[in-house]
SEKEDO-491583 format. One record per atom (N, C-alpha, C): y, z, x. Coordinates in steps of 0.02 Angstrom, whole numbers, plus 50000, padded with zeros to 5 digits. Example, Ala and Ser with C-alpha at 12.3 -4.5 7.8 and 13.67 -1.06 7.14 Angstrom:
# SEKEDO-491583
497165039050660 497755039050615 498355039050660 498885035450642 499475035750684 500025039450645 
This chain:
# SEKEDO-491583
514785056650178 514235059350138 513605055150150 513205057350152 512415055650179 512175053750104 511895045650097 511895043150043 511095048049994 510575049150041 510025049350018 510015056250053 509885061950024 509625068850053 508875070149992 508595074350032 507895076150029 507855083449998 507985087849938 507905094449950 507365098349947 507125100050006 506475104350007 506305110649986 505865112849942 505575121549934 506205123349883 506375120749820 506805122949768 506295126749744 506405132949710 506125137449674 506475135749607 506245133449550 506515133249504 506095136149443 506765135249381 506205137649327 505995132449284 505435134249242 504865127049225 505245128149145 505595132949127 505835131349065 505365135348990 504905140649025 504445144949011 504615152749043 504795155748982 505095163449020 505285163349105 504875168749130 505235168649190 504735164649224 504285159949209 503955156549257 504215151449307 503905151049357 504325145449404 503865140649437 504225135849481 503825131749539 504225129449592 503805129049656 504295127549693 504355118349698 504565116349708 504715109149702 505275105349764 505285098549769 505495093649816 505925090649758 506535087249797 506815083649757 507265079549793 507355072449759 507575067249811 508195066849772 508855066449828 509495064949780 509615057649816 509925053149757 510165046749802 510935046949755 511495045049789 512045045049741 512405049049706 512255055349712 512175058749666 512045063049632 511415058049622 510905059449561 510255061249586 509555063449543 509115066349543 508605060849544 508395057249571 507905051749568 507085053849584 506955058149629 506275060549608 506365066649610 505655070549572 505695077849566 505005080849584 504675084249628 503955085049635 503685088149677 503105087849702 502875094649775 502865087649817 502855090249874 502805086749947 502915079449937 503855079649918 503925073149945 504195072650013 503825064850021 503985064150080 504745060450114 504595063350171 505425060150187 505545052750213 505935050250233 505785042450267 506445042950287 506535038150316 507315034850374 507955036450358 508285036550388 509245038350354 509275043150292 508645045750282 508805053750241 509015060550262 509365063550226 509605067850263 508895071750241 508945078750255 508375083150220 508695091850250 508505094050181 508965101650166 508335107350148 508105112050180 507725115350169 507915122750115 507955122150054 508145127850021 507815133850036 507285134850069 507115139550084 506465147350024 506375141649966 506145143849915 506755151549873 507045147449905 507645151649847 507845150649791 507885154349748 507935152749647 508335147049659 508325140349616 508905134249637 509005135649548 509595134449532 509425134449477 509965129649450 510235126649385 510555118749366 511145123549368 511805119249423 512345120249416 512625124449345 512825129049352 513475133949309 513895127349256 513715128649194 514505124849154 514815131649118 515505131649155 515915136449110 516375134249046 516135132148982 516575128748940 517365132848925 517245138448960 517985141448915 518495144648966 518805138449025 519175139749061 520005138149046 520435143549088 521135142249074 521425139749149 521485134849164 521645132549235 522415132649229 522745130349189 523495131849184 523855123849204 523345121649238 523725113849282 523905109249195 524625106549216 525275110049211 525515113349191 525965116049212 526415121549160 526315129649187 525855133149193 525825140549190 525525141049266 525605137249321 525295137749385 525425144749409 525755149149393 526065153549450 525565160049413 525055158149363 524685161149363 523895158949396 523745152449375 523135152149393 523245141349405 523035138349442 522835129849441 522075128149446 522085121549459 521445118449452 521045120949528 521555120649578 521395121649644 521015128249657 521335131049641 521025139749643 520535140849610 520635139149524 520245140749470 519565137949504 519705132049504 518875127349517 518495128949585 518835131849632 518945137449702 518325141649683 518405145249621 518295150949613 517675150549582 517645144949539 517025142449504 516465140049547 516605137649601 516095134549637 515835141349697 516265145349712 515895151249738 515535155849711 515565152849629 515125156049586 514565152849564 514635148949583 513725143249562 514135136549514 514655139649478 514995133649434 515065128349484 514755123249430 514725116049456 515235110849419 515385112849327 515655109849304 516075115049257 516545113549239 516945117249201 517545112849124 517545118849098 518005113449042 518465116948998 519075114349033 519595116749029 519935115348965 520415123748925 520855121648859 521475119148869 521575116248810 522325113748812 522895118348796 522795124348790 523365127148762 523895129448803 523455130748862 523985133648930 524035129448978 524165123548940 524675116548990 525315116748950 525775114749006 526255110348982 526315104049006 526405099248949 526175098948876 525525099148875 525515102248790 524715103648788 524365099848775 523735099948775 523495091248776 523335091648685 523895089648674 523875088848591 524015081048567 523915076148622 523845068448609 523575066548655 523555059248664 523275058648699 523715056348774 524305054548747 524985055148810 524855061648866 524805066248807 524835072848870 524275071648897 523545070348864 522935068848918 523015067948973 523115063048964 523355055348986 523675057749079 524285061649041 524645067749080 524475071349123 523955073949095 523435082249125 523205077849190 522775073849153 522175070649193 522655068149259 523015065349258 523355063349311 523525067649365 523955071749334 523985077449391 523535082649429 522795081549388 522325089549386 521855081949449 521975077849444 521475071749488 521435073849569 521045074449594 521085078549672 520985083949689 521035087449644 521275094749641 520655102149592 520095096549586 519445102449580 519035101549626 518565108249639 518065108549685 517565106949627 517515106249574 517045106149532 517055098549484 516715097549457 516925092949399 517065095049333 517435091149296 517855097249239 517685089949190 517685093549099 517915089449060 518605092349023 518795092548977 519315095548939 519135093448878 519615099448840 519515101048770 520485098248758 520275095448701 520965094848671 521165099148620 521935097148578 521905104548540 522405101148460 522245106348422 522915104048357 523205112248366 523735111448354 524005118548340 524345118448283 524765124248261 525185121948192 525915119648216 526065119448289 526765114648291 526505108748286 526105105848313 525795099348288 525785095548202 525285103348175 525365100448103 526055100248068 526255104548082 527145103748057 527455097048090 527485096748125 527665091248171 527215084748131 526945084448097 526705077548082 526155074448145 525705068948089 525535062748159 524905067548195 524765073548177 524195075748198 523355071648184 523405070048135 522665065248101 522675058248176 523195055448169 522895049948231 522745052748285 523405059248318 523155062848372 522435063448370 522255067948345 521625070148351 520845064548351 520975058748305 520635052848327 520725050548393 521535048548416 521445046048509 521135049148539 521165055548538 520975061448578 520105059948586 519775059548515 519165062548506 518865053948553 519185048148556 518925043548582 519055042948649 519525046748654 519715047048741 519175049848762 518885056348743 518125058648798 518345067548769 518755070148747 518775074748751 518315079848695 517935086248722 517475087848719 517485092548647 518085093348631 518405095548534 519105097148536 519115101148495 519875103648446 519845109448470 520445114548510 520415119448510 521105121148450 520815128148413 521195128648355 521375137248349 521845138848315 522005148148307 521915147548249 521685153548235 521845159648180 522335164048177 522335165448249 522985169948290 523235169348349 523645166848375 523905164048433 524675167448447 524675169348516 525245171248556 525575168048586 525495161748579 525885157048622 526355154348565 527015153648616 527665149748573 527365143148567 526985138248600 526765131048634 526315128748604 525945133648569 525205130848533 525185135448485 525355137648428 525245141148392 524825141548342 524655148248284 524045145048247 524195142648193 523715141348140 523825138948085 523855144348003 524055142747971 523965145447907 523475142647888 522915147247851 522395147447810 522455140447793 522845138247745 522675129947698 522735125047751 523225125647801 523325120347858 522685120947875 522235124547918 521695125547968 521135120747916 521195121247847 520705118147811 520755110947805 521305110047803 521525103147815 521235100247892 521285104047948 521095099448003 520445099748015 519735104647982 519205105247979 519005099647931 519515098347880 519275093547839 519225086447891 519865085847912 519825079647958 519405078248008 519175084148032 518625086148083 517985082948090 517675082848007 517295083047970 517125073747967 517745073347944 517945065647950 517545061348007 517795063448049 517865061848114 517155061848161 516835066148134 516395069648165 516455072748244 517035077648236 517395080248311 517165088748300 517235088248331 517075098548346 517665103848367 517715108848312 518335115048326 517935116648369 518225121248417 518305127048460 518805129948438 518755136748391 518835139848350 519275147048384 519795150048386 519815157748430 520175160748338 519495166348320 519495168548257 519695175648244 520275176548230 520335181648236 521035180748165 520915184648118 521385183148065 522235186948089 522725182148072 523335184848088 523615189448047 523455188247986 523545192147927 523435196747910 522995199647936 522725205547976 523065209848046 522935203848082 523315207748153 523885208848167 524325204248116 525005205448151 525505210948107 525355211248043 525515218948017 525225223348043 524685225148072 524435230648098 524805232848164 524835225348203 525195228148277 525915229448266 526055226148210 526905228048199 527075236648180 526515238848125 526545245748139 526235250648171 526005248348227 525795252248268 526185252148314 526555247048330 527105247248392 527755251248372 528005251248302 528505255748277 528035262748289 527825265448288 527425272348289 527635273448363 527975268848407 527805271448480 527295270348507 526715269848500 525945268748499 525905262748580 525865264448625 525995260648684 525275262048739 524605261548723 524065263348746 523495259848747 522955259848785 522495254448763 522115255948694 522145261548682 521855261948610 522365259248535 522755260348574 523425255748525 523105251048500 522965247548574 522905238948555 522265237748546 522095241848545 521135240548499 521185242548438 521685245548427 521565247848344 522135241948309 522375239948346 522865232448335 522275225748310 521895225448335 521375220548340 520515222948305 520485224148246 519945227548232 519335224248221 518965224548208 518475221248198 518375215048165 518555220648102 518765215948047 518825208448025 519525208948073 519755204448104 519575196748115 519155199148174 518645191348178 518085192148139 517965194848094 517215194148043 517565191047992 518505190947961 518395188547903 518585180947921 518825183147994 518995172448008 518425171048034 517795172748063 517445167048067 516935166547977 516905170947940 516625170947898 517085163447847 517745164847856 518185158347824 517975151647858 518025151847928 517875145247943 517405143347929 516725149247956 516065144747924 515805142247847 516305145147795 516285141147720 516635135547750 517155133947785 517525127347773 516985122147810 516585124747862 516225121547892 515515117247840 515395123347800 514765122047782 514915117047692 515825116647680 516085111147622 516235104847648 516415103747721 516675097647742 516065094447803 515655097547819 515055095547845 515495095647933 515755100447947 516225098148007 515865102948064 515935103048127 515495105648185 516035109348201 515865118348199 516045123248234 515935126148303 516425126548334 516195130148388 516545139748378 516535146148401 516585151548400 516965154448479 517225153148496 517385156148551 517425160848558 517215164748620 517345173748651 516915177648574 516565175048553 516375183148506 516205188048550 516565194348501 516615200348540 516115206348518 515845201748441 515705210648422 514985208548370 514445212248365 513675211448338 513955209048251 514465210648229 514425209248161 514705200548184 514985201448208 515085192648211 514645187448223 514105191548271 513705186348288 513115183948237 513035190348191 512595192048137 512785184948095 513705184048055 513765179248021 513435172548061 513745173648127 513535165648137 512935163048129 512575169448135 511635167548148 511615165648077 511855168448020 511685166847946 511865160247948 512375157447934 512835153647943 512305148447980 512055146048016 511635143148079 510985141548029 510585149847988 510035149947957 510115145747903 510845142347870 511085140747830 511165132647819 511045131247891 511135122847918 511795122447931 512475126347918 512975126447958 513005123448009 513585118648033 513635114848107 513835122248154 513765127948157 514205131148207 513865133848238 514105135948308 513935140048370 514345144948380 514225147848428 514655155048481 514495155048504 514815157648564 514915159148666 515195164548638 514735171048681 515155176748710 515285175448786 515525183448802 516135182948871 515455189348916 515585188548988 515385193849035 515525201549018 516325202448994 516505205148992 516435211648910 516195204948879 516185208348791 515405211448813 514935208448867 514285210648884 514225217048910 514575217648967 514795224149009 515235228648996 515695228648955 516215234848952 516335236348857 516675242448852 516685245748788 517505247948793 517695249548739 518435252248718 518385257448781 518055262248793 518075265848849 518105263248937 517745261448932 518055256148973 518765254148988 518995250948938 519725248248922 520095253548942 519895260848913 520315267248910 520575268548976 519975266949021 519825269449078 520195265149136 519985257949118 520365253649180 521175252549155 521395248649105 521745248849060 521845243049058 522245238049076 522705230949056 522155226749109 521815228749148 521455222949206 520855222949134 520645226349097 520255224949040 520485223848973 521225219848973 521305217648911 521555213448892 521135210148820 520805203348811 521005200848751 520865196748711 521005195148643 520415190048617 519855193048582 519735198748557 519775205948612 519755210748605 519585216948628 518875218548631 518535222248697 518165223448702 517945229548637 517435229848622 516955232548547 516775239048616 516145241748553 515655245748564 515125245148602 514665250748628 514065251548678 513575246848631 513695249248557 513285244248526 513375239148507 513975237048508 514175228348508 514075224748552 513805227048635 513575225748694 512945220948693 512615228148629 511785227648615 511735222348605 512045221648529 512055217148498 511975210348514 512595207748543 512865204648595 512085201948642 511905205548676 511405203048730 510765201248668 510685203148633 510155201448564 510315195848533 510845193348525 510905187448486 511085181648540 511165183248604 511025177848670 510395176948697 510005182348660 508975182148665 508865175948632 509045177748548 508765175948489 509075169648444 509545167148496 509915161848490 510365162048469 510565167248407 511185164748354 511715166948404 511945167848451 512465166148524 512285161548562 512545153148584 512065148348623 512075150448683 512895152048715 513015152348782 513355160348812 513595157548869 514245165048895 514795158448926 515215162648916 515785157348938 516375162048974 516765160749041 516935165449043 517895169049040 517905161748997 518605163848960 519265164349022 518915162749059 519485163549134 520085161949118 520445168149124 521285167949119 521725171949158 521795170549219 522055173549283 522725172549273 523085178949301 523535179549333 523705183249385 524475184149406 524535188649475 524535195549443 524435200949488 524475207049468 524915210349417 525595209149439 526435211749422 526135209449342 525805203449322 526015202349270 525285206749217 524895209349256 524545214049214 524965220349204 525335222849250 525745227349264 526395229649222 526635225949178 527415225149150 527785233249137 527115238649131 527605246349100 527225245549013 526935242448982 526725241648926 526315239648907 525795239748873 525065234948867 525305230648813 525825230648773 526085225748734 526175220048751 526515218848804 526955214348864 526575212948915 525865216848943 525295215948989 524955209148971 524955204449037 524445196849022 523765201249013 523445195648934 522795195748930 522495191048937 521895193548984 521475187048996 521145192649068 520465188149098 520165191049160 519975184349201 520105187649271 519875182149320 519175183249323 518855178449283 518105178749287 517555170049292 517895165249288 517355160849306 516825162049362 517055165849420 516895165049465 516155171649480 516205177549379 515675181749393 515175180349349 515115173949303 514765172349254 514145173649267 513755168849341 513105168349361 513065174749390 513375177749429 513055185149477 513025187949411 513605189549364 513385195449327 512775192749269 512555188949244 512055185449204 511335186949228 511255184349308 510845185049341 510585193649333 511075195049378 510965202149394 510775205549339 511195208349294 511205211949232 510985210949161 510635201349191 510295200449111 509485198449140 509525194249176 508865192149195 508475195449233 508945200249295 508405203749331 508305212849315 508705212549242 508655218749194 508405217649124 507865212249150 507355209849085 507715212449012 508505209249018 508785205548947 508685201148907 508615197648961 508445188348952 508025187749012 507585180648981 507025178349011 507665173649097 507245170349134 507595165749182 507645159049138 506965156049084 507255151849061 507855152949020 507865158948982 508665158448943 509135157648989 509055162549052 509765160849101 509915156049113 509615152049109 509635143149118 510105139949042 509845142449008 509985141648940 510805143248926 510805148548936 511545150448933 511985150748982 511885148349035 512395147449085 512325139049095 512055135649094 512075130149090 512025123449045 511315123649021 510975119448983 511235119348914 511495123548881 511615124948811 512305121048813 512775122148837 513445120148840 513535114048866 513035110048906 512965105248929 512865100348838 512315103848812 511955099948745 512775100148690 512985106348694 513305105548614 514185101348646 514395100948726 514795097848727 514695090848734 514135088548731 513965080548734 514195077348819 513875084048869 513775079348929 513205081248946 512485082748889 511775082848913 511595075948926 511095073648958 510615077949029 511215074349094 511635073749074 512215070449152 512195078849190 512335083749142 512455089549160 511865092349146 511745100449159 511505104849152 510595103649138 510415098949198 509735097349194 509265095549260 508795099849274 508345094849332 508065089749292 508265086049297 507765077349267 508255072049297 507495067649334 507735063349368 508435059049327 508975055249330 509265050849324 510245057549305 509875064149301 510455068849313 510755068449362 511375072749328 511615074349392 511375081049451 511505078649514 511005084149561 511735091149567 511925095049515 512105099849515 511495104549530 511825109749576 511285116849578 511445120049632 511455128149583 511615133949648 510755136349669 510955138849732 510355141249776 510695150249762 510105154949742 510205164949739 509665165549768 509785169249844 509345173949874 509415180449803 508875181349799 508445184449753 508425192149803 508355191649870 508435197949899 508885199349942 509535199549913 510145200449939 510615203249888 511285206149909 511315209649821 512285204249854 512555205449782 513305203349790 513905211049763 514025211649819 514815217249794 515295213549773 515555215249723 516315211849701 516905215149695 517295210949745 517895213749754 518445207949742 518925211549696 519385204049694 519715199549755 520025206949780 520335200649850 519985198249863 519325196549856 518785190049902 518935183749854 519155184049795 519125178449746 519775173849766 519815168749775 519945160749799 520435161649718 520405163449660 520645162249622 521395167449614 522145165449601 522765169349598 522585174249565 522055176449518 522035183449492 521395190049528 521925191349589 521435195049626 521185202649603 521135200149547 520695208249527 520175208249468 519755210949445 519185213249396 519105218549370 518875218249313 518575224749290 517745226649321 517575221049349 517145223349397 516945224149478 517745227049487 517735228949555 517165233949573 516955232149632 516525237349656 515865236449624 515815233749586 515015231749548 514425229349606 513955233449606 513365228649656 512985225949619 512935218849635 512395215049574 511955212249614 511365211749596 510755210449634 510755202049639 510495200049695 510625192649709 511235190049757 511255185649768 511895183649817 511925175449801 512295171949796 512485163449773 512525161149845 512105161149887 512215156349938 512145149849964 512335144349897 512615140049917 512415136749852 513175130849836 513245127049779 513405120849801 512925114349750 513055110149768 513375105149702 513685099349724 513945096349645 513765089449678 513455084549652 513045078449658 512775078149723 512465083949728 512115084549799 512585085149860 512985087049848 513665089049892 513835095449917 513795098149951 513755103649985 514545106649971 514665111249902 515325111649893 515785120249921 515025125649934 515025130949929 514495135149975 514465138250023 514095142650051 514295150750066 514075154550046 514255160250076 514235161350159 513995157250187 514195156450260 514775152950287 514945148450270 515575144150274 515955141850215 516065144750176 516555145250126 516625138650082 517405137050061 517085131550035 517235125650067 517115119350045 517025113750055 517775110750073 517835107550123 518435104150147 518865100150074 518485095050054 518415090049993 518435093149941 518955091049890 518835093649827 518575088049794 518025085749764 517585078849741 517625080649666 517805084649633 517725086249578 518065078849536 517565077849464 517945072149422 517905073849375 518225068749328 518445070649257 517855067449206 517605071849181 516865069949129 517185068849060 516805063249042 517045061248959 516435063148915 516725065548843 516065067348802 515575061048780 514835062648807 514395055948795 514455053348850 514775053148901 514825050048945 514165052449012 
């Protein structure tokens, strides 16, 4: 690696709607050490002509499922982070729930980290987790202290959970670890969706015979996640504890959070690509390659949705990546069908394309919500998601006049398919870099080296 490179003619944005400049920028190490017009070059520098193409701060995807250990034969770090970096993702940050073991101490960390070492194209932090085998299990309160000093970036927690391995909590338990939370000053990452609700409903809807994608949307109603995040955010706003919202799916949810927020509430939400682009019809239409937990909403929960990622009360998009092989979307039942979408890898094309250059959002928000925002509330701002000198030199280069088709078999990641096959999105990602490292080109694929490291919160 060439210690000192030069990058010439970045088109970037100044952090003012869609305004821009083109700019020079010196990487040494790394990092971002000058930033400006016509710098000059000098001896043993390398020098990279961007070509005045949009550069814009490396991709953070906070809401990835890499699987490394335990669930590989759906998705790993290798592929996953594969897939992220042909998408502009520079950094990513992976949950604990779909490891084995889950990182519910700091042993399993400890664990993860060891094995996942080598093995990203990207740099990753991780999220740790409490579940209710944990709280039953005792000894959760220190867990969650080692954890929060080890580096890890919060608590991932249920309302409703499908996993035998991580399961959720009952109402009084969940208040108990928000209380501790609170304590602590650590942050839920929250998946809200009340069980109490969902799981009598899907129980009689599955006796009915009821085996369809509308089944399983009327399994999962709205409802649903409006009365659990409406619960968490009272527990939030009695114990002074920091919320996070994962995947909101639907305009009434995002509505509480914005109150909730107007309220001095610690909490946030990330919606998904997918809650942006597709409707129950949709679902009808593709069937199990579009189904998720939450469930995709309405044309006007879409609206919604892209309105409260304008107007703030949504910070980010995240893109929930949860790949698997085909067979297992496939089973004969949408009951028994894996949910989840192979999507880290469409965050930036579809954002770009369908929000910024379909005057949704400004270019500074795109900045905002694909990077910069998630960088701030997981505590690796300005290392991440920033041009300023002493950052890190993450950043994808988009010809602006080139468009991208998506097709799954092109995706590097084990879940070769989308709900947005065949999509033409305006722009093309031709080329990603991670500490000035050349990790990704649409000309030569990716990068020999996987350099990716393990980021601690604050760190």
């Amino acid at each position: 690696m060439i210690k000192k490179i030069l990058f010439k003619n970045a088109k970037i944005s100044v952090g003012i709607e869609n305004k821009t400049e083109t700019v020079d920028f010196l990487v040494e190490d790394g990092v971002f050490v000058e930033i400006g017009k016509s710098i000059r070059s000098f001896r043993d520098c390398g020098i990279v002509d961007l070509r005045n193409q949009l550069t814009l701060p490396g991709g953070i995807d906070p809401h990835v499922h890499f699987d490394t250990p335990g669930f590989e034969e759906r998705e790993d770090f290798d592929s996953g982070s594969a897939f992220s970096a042909m998408g502009g993702i520079t950094t990513v940050i992976d949950m604990p729930c779909t490891s084995i073991p889950p990182v519910t101490s700091v042993i399993n960390l400890e664990n993860k980290l060891k094995i996942i070492s080598g093995r990203s194209y990207t740099d990753y932090a991780l999220w740790g987790g409490v579940s209710g085998n944990c709280f039953r299990e005792g000894n959760w309160q220190q867990n969650m202290n080692e954890l929060w000093e080890a580096g890890v970036v919060g608590f991932k927690t249920y309302s409703l959970s499908g996993m035998d391995t991580f399961t959720h909590f009952l109402p009084d338990e969940l208040e108990k670890v928000i209380e501790h939370a609170g304590k602590v000053n650590g942050l839920i990452g929250h998946h809200a969706e009340c069980a109490e609700i969902v799981i009598p409903l899907t129980e009689k809807i599955m006796s009915e015979g009821k085996d369809n994608p509308e089944a399983y949307f009327s399994s999962r109603p709205e409802i649903a996640e409006v009365e659990a995040i409406k619960r968490i955010a009272k527990l939030a706003g009695k114990y002074g504890a920091a919320i996070h919202i994962v995947h909101v799916s639907s305009g009434k949810s995002a509505a509480i959070i914005r109150k909730a927020r107007l309220e001095s509430v610690g909490i946030s939400g990330e919606t998904c690509p997918h809650f942006l682009a597709f409707t129950i019809d949709d679902f009808i239409e593709k069937g199990s390659i579009l189904k998720t937990a939450p469930v995709v909403k309405t044309k006007k929960d879409s609206q919604k949705l892209w309105e409260s990622l304008k107007n703030g009360s949504l910070s980010f998009v995240a893109s929930d990546h949860a790949a698997c092989p085909i067979e297992q979307k496939q089973t004969g039942s949408v009951w028994t069908d894996y949910g989840g979408i192979s999507g880290t890898g469409t965050v930036i094309p579809y954002l770009y394309s369908e929000g910024y250059r379909k005057n949704k959002i400004s270019l500074s928000k795109l900045v905002e919500i694909s990077s910069k925002s998630a960088a701030e509330r997981f505590g690796i701002y300005p290392t991440k998601g920033a041009f300023m000198e002493g950052s890190d030199a993450d950043f994808v280069c988009i010809d602006e006049n080139d468009t991208t088709v998506v097709h799954g078999s092109d995706f590097p990641s084990k879940g070769k398919f989308t709900p947005f096959e065949g999509s033409k999105f305006r722009g093309k990602i031709k080329k990603t870099f991670l500490r000035g490292n050349l990790i990704y080109s649409d000309k030569d694929g990716l990068s020999i080296g996987k350099i990716g490291r393990f980021l601690k919160r604050g760190g």
